[in-house]
N, C-alpha and C positions, 0 to 999 in steps of 0.2 A: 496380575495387576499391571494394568498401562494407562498411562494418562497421557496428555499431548507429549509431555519431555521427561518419561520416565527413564532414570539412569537407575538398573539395579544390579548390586553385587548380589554375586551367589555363592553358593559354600558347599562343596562338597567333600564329605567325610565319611564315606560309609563302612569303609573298608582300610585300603593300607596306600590310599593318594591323598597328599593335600590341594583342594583344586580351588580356586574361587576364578571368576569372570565380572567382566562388566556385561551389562548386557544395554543398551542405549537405544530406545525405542525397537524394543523387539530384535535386536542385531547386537552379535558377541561382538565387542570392541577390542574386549580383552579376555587371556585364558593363561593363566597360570597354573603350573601339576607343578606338585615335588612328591616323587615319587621315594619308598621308604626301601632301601638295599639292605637294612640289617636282617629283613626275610630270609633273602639268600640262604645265609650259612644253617635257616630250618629245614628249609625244603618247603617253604607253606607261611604263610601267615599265622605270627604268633599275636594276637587278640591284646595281651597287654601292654607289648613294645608296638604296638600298632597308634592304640591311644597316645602315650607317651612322646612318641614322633608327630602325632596330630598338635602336640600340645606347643612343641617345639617350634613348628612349620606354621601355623597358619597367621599368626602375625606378620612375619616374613613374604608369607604368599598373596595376604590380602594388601599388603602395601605395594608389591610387583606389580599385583592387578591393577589397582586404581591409579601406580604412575602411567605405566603400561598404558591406561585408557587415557593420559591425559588430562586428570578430571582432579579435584578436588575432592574428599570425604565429603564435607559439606553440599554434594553438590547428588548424591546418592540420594533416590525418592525412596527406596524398599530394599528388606535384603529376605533373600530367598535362602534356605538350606536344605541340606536332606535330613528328614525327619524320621525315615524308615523304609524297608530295612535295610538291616545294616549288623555292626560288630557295635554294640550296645556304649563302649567304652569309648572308639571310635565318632558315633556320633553325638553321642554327648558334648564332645566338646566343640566339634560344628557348629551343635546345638544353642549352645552358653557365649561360644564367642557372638554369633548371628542374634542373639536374646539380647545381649551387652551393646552390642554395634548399634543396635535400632532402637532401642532403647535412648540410650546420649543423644544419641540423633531424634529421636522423636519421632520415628516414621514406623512404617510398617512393616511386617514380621510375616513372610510365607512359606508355610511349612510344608514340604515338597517330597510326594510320598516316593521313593529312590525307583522303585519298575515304573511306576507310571509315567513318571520321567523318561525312560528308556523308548516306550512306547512312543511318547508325543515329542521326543528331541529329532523326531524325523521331519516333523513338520514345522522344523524352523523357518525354512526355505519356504515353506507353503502351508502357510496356515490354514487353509482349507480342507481337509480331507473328504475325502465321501466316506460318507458314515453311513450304515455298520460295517466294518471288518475285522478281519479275523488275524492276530498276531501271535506270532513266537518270537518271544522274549529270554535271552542266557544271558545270566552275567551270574559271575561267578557261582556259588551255592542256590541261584534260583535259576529254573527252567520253568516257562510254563506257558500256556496257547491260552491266549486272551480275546474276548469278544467286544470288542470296542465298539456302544451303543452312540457314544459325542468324548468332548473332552474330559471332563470328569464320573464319566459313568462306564468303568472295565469289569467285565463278568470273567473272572478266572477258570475254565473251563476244563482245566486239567494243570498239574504241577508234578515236580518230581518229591518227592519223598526223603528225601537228605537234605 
């Protein structure tokens, strides 16, 4: 979603970062991460203190963002989050906060499925790709070679299995 003077916050929570951005006519303005150190002492990401630090952090992270950008709440046309996949608990609350924010606000709500995103945060820079190609995509527990027909049309041609 872009309109002449789209300002949209985003929210990411899929895992064990709290991230939100502005993003101001297609261009990140701003990027805030809080990243979660109680992993550490696991060795790994623990799913429940995962959430629980989401719950913590993203009020905190979304008002860094939007000073950060300069801007006003009010002045936010949409908010984007990650919708899947993800650590269930995790983005839930991405989820609810992004549902809650645009909601008050009256705007709209885009649900951002977390690899395809991966895929197409290449093409911030350059919105245009030539289309079809062929991608590999890792982030964390996914691996997988993707056939990218346009922007919203990916053929998953192979993954890994964990």
């Amino acid at each position: 979603m872009q309109t002449a003077n789209s300002i949209i916050l985003a929210i990411e929570s899929s895992c064990d970062e709290t991230s939100a951005a502005i993003v101001h006519n297609g261009k990140v303005i701003s990027n805030i991460i809080a990243p979660q150190k109680v992993h550490e002492q696991y060795g790994g990401v623990v799913p429940e203190l995962a959430s629980r630090a989401h719950l913590q952090q993203i009020v905190p992270v979304v008002e860094a963002a939007v000073k950060a950008a300069g801007i006003a709440k009010s002045e936010i046309t949409a908010v984007g989050f990650t919708q899947a996949p993800g650590l269930i608990g995790s983005l839930l609350v991405g989820a609810c906060f992004a549902k809650g924010f645009a909601q008050a606000l009256n705007i709209p709500l885009i649900a951002v499925h977390h690899m395809q995103a991966h895929v197409l945060a290449h093409f911030i820079e350059d919105p245009k790709p030539q289309f079809p190609f062929l991608c590999l995509t890792v982030s964390g527990g996914h691996t997988q070679i993707v056939l990218c027909h346009d922007h919203l049309h990916m053929e998953i041609l192979g993954e890994t299995l964990d």
